[in-house]
Each structure stands twice: as C-alpha cells, then as structure tokens.
N, C-alpha and C positions, 0 to 999 in steps of 0.2 A: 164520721163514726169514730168513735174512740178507742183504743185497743189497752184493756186491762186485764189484767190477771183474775180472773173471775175463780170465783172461790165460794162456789152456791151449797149449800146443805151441810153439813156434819162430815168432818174427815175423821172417822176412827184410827185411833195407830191399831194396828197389829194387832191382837193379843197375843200372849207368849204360845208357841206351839214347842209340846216335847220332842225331844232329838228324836224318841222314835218314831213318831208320825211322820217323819219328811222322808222324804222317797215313796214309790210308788204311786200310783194314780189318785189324781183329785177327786175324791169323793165326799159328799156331801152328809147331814147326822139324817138325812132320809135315803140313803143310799144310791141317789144319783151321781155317776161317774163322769164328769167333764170334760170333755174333748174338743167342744168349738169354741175359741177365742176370737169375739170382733176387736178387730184395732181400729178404733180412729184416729185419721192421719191428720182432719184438720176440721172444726167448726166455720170454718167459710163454706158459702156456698153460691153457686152462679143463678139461682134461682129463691123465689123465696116466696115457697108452695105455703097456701093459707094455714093446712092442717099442722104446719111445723115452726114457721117462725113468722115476727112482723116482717113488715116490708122496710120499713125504717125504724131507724134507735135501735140498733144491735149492739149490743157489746161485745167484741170478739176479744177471744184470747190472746193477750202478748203472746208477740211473737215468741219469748224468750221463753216463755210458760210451756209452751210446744214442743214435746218428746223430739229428741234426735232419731236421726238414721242409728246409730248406737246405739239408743235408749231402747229403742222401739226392739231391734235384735235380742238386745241381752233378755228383754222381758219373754221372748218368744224362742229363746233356744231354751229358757228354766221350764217355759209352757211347755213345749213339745217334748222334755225328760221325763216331765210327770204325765205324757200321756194324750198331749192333747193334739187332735191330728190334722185339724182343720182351720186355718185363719182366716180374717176374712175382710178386706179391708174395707172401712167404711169412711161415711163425712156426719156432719158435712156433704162434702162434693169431691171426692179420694182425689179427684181429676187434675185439682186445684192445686195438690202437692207438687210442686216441681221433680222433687225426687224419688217419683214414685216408681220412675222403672227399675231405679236402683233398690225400693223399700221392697219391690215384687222381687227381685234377683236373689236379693239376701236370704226375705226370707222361704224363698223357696229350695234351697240350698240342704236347708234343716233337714235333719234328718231324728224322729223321735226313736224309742222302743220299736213299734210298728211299721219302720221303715220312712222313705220319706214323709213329708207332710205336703197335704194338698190347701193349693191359695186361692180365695176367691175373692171377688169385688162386688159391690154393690155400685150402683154410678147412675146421673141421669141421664148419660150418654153425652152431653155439649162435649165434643170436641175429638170424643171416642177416637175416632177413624185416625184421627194423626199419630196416634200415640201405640192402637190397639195392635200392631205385629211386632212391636218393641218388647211389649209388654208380654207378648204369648211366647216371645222367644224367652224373656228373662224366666219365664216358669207362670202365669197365670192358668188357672187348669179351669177355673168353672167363670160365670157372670151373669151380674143379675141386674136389670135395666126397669128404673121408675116411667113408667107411662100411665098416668091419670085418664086422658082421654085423647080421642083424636081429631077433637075437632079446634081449630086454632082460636076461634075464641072464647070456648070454656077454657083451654092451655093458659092465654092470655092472663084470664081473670084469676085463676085459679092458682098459677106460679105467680104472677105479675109481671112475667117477662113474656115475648113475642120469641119464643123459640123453640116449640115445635119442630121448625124444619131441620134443625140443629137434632132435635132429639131421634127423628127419624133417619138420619144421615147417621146418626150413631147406632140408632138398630140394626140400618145393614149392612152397615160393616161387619157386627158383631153374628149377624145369619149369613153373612157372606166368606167368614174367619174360619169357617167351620167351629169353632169352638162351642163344644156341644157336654153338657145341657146346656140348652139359652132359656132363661127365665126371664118373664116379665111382669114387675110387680105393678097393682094397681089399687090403690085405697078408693072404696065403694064410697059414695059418700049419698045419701038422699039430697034430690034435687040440683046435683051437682052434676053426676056422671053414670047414676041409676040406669038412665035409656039406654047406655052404649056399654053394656055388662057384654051381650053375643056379640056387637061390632068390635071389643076388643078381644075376645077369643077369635072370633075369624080371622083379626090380624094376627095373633102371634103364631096361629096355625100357618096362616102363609108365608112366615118366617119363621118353620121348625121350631117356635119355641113354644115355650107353655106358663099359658098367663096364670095369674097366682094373685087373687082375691086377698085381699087386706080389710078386716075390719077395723074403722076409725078408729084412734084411741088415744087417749085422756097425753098427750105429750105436746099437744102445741105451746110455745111459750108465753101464749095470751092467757094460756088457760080457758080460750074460751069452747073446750071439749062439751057438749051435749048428746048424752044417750040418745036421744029419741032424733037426733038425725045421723044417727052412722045405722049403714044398711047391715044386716045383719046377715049371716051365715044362711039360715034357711031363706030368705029373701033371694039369696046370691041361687045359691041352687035352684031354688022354685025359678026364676028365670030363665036360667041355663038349659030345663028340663024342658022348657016352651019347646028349644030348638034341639038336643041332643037329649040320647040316653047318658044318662050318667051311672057308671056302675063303676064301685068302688075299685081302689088300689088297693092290696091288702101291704102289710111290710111297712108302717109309717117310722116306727121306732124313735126317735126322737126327733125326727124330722118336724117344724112348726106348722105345715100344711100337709092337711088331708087330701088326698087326690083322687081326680076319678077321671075315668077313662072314657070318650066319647063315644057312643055310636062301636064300643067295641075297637075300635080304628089303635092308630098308632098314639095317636096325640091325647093328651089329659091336660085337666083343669085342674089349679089348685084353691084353696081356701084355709088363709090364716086366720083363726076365730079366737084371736086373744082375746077375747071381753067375752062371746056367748059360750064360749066351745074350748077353754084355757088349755094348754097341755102341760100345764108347769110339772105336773107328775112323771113326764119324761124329759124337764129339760137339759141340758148338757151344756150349758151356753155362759161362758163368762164374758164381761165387756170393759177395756181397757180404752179409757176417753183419750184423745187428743193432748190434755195437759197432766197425763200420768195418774189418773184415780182406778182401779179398779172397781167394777160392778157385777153384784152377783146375778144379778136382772134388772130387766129396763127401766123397770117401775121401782127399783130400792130411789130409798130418803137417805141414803149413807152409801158411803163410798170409802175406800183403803187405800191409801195414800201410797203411790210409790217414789215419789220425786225425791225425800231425804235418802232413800235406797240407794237413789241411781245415780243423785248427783251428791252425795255423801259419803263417796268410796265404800258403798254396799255391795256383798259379797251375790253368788247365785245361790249363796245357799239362806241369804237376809230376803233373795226377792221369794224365794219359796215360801219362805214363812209367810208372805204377806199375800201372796196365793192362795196358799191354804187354809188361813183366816178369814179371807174373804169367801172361799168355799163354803167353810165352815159356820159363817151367819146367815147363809141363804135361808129363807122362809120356804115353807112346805109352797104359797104359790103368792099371787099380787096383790088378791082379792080384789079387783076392779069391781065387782056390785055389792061388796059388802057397803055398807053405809059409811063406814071408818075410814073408806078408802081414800089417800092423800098423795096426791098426784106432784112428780118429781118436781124441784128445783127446777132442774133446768129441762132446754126445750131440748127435742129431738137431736135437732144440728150439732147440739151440745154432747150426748151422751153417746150418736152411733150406733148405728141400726141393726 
C-alpha cells in the first residue's frame, strides 16, 4: 500500500474573522454552541469493517502529513479557551498511535473556562487490555468500544479480520477497569446483524455498559452506501420492544443518541438515527482529521485547513480564526434524504468518528 498525502475535496482558507468576534464560545449563525471536538489521531486501522473502508488499495496518509503530539495540543488548549469541554479521540483505530498515552496525558491536563476538560476514546478494542490502566492513569474519563456482532463469522466477513476474541478481551478489560459509562457501539445493518439486535443488548448489560444502535450511513469509501439496507431507528426499537419495555430518557441535549430505559431497570439502550431521526439542530460537534483539516460535520464536502497555521509559525490566536470560520460555515443539518445529497470525499477512517 502506498503512503500519500491525500488531499480529497476543497480546503477553504479561512475567511477573515473581526477581532471582535474572537474570544468567547464557538457559536454557530443558528446559534449552536460548540463544545465537543473529535481528534483524529491516525486513518490506520487494524480492521477493515465493509461499512467503512476497502479491504485492499488504501491510500494512507504520509506519515509526515500527520499532526504531531504538539500540533494536536496547540489545536486543543485554543479549543478548550473557546469553550469546548470534551475531546474525543478517534481513528481510524486511536490504538494504533504509538503515542497515545502521552496524547491522553496532555490533553487531559487542559483545563478550559469551565474547569478541566473531559477525554474520551472511541476504539475497537484489539489490544485495549495492554495499554487501558496507562491510559486511565494518564486521564481517560469515558470509552466507547465498536462491536457489530458476536458471532465470529459474521465478525470475520464483516471486518475481514478473524478477531473477535481480540475485541472481546478488550471489552473486559474495559467492564473490568471500572471505567464507567461503558458504551457500546453497534451499526444495524439488514441481513447483516438485524437477528442479534437483543443478543447484543444482553451482552453489554452483562458488561454494565449500554449498547448504542448506529444507523448505517452514506461514509464507506466504496461508496457503496444503500438506503433500503441500513435498519432503521423504528426497526431497532420495534425489536428491542419484542423483549423489554422501553421508556424514554428525558435530558438528551445534544447528546447523538436517544435513550431509553429497559424494563424500568438500571440499564438503557441507545439509538443514533443520523439518516431517519438527524439531531443536527442540537449538534455541538466539531472534527479535526488525522492530517490537520478541520470539519464542521461528518458529512461536510469542505474542510479548513490548519497545517499552514501550525506548521507556518501560526499564532493561537491564527488557529482561533480558523475555528471560528469553520464554525461559522456549518449548515443548518447534512440533509442525507434530500435528493442533492453528496456524500463526503473521504471514507470514515478518513474523517473520525
């Protein structure tokens, strides 16, 4: 595989922002306030799940392309001045960063307006367990672990790797760390992993965490996204309801899943309904790629460039600017079912979850 500089879709500069706009909280021209920043730390990844990328012909990014341990900080002590309280580290596969206990240390360190800031991770768990009390000492506060299915050979077919047991060694470490909430995500997929909706709630309940439904969506880099096979929201429920009561959580706020409560009990199910059910009206979520692009949302065609910033003796008050800009062209939402809709450049692994 070849390792290039990849340079997919439109890099807007900047536009100018007035000196009085800078400071204060990033807020958007629909009056959404910003507060969670994903960082992606690398587009490798140890798996290579159908819904996100090929199996072969990847082009990853130069090495050289690839934010520093310093790049990554400076963007994230300007983020958490203006307000933003939560990061969240993504891939790719975070795992795969060698220096991720140090990227965890750093930025946990931060401290914004509202006091510190909390770190979380996204992972598919390979290899969790060796890494995961390094990682809770350096400051990791929350975790959130991909599990499709449990049975090894839909896992097989479906990453193209034979590791499952990897992924399961990494959940209980992560139910065994105490480290709580323990979230588990899962993309619904028809004819994929539809039958094992309740078998994957009864396991995350037997590991105190709370599994968290994902509708498919249009980011593989095949492109080969189809509506009519991603299971949808009331689909997911209408199953879940065979076997528990479901009764809502009230308090969602900008949170991406709706949640509900089972049977009354302690444990709740989640559901992310980006395509049937969008929340873009409360989202708060900015995304900083792997080789310095800022994104206002998943699904943007355009990206705000930080690298001349960072690696062109850019000041914290050049990176704000380009913060703020990129706040400031956020669309009111994705429109995934409008007809117009035009599905990113790059794939998932790419942009960070």
């Amino acid at each position: 595989m070849t390792a290039v500089p990849v340079r997919l879709g439109p890099r807007p500069s900047a536009p100018a922002v007035d000196d009085a706009a800078v400071g204060g909280a990033l807020v958007d021209r629909f009056g959404r306030v910003h507060r969670d920043l994903r960082v992606s730390l690398t587009d490798r990844c140890s798996l290579r799940c159908t819904y996100c990328m090929p199996e072969q012909g990847n082009e990853w990014l130069a090495r050289g392309s690839i934010l520093t341990l310093d790049e990554i900080e400076a963007v994230a002590r300007v983020a958490a001045a203006c307000g933003v309280t939560t990061f969240r580290l993504t891939g790719g596969e975070p795992l795969l960063r060698r220096d991720l206990p140090e990227v965890v240390r750093r930025l946990a360190r931060i401290t914004g307006p509202d006091g510190p800031v909390q770190l979380a991770m996204t992972t598919n768990g390979i290899g969790l367990g060796r890494v995961l009390p390094e990682l809770i000492e350096a400051g990791l506060a929350r975790l959130n672990i991909s599990l499709d299915t449990l049975r090894r050979d839909r896992f097989h077919a479906l990453t193209r790797r034979d590791r499952l047991d990897d992924v399961l060694e990494g959940v209980a470490a992560a139910a065994a760390s105490g480290l709580r909430p323990l979230k588990l995500n899962a993309v619904a997929m028809r004819g994929v992993n539809d039958d094992e909706l309740v078998d994957l709630v009864e396991f995350a309940v037997g590991h105190d965490a709370q599994l968290r439904f994902i509708e498919q969506m249009p980011l593989d880099a095949g492109h080969t996204w189809r509506r009519d096979a991603m299971v949808t929201r009331e689909e997911i429920l209408e199953s879940l309801a065979r076997r528990w009561r479901l009764d809502p959580v009230p308090g969602r706020g900008g949170a991406p899943a709706e949640t509900w409560r089972l049977d009354g009990g302690p444990h709740t199910v989640g559901v992310i309904a980006s395509v049937t059910a969008p929340f873009c009206g409360a989202c708060d979520r900015m995304r900083l790629t792997a080789d310095g692009q800022l994104r206002n949302c998943l699904f943007s065609t355009s990206e705000y460039d930080l690298v001349p910033v960072l690696r062109g003796g850019g000041s914290a008050t050049d990176i704000e600017r380009v913060l703020r800009a990129c706040v400031a062209g956020k669309l009111p939402g994705h429109a995934i079912d409008d007809p117009s809709f035009l599905q990113p450049s790059r794939g998932m692994n790419a942009i960070g979850g």
